[in-house]
N, C-alpha and C positions, 0 to 999 in steps of 0.2 A: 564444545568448549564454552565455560561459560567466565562473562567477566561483568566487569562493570562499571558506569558513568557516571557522574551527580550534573543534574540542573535545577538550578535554584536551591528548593529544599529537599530537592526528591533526590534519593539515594538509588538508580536502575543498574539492575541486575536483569542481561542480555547474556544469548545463545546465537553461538554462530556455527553454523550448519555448514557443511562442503560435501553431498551427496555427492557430486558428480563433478566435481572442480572449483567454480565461482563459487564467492561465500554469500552466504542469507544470513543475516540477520534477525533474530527475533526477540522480542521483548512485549509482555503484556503492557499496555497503553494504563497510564491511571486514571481511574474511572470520571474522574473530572474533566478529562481534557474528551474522554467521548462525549458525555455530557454537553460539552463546548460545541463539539463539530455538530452531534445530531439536531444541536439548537438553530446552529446553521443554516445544516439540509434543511429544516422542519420551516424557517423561514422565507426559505426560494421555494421550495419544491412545494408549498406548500400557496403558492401564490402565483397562478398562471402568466403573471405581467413579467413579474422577476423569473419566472420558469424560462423566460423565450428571452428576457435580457442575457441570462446569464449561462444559458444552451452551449454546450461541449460537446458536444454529439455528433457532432461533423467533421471533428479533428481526429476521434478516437475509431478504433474499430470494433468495438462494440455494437451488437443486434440488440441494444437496449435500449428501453422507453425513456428514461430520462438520463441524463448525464449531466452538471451543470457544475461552473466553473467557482471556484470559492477565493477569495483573497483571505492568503493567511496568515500577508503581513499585518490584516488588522486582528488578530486574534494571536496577542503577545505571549500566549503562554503555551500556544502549540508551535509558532514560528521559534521556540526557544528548543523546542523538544524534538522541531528536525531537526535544527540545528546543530544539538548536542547528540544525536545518536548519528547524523551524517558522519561529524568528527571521530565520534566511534569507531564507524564502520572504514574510516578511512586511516586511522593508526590501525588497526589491526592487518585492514590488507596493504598498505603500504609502510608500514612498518615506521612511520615517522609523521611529524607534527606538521599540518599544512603549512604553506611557505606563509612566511611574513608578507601581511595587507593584503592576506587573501579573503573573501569574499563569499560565500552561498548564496545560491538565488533559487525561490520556491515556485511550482506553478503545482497548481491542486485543484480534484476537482471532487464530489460528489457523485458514485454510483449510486442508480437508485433501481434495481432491478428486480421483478416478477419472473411470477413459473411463465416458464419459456427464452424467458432473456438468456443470453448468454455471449459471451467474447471469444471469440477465433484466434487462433494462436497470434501472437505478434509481440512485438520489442515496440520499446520507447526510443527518443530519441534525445538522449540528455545522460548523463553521466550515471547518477543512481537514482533508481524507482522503490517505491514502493506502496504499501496497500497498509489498511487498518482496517475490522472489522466491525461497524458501528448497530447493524440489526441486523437478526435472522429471524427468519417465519417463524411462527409457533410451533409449528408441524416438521419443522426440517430436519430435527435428531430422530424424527421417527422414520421419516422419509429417511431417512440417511440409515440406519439399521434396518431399512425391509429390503436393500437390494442386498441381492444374493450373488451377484456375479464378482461385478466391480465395483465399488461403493465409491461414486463421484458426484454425486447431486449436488450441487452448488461449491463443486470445490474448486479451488486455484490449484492448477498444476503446473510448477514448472519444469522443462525439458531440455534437457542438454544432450549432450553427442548423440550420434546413431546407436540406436542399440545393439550391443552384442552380448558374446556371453565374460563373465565375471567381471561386466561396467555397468553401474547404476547407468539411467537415463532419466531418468521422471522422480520428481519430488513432488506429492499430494497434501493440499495443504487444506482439512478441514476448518472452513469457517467457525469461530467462535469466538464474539463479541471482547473485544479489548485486543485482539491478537494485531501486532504490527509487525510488517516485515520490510525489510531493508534491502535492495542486488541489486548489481549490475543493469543499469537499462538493456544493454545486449540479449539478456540471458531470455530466450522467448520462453511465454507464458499463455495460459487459457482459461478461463476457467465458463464450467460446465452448467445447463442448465439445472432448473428442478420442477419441480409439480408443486410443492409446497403454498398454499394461500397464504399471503403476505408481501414484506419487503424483506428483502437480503439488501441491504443500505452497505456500503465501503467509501471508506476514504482515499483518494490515490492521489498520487505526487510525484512528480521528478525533482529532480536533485541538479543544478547545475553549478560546479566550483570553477570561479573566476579569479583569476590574477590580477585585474583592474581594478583599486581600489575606488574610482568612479562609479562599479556596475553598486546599482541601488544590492541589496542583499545586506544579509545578519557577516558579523564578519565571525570566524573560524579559529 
């Protein structure tokens, strides 16, 4: 299903996916607002003082070398663009307009993961999650077309019910840069190592909607 949002001057055209029940959300990020984020990363991740200030690695379950915490209320023109695709995601599954002096609140952080890293199934714990893809290795589409079995080298998968026969269970989600997605914190998720030299860099976020017109947050 595809439909679509405006923020600011950008006119998004978004895909909502129901493999196995919960919906996902997808929509290419515009190329400026990665721009924005990898400037970010590039300036914590890039600076051992601010790498150990701003450490997310102990909250998350992640076997990854860096993970670091981003504020993205200071960076107005991505906090505008969860904002408007949360509202998205939230009229299409709940079929109506948030309540009046309601409220969004962002926590985000930077992945910053090599061959070998990788994330063991697990949920978040906040209303809706999601992921943006900010770098991949130079080598990972090649890496990624030599397996012959099950082609998963640095992919996001996410898994719903027990498998049986004629029910989806597992949605594979090949990384490639600008892709954002949108689900349920509940809905568990993995995603896989690689061999690839380089960074596989991701944006990730939870999503929390409050009815307190006090809680700080973009309001809805």
């Amino acid at each position: 299903m595809v439909e679509q949002t405006q923020t600011k001057n950008l006119e998004l055209k978004y895909d909502i996916y129901q493999p196995f029940g919960p919906s996902i959300l997808k929509v290419k990020m515009p190329q400026q607002f990665v721009n924005l984020l990898n400037a970010e990363g590039d300036r914590i991740l890039h600076d051992d003082k601010l790498s150990e200030e701003h450490d997310w690695s102990h909250n998350l379950a992640g076997n990854v070398k860096k993970e670091v915490m981003i504020d993205v209320n200071k960076i107005s023109n991505i906090r505008e663009f969860l904002g408007s695709m949360s509202q998205a995601y939230y009229r299409h599954t709940i079929k109506s307009e948030p309540a009046p002096g309601s409220k969004v609140a962002f926590r985000a952080w930077i992945v910053s993961q090599y061959a070998g890293d990788f994330n063991p199934m697990h949920i978040h714990d906040s209303n809706l999650s999601g992921v943006a893809f900010l770098k991949i290795p130079p080598g990972f589409d090649a890496e990624y077309e030599r397996e012959d079995h099950h082609k998963t080298a640095g992919c996001l998968e996410f898994l719903g019910s027990t498998p049986n026969h004629f029910a989806n269970h597992s949605y594979l989600v090949k990384p490639q840069v600008g892709d954002f997605y949108l689900f349920p914190s509940w809905l568990t998720h993995q995603v896989y190592p690689f061999r690839s030299e380089g960074e596989r860099r991701s944006f990730a976020f939870n999503v929390h909607f409050h009815l307190d017109r006090a809680v700080k947050g973009v309001n809805v």
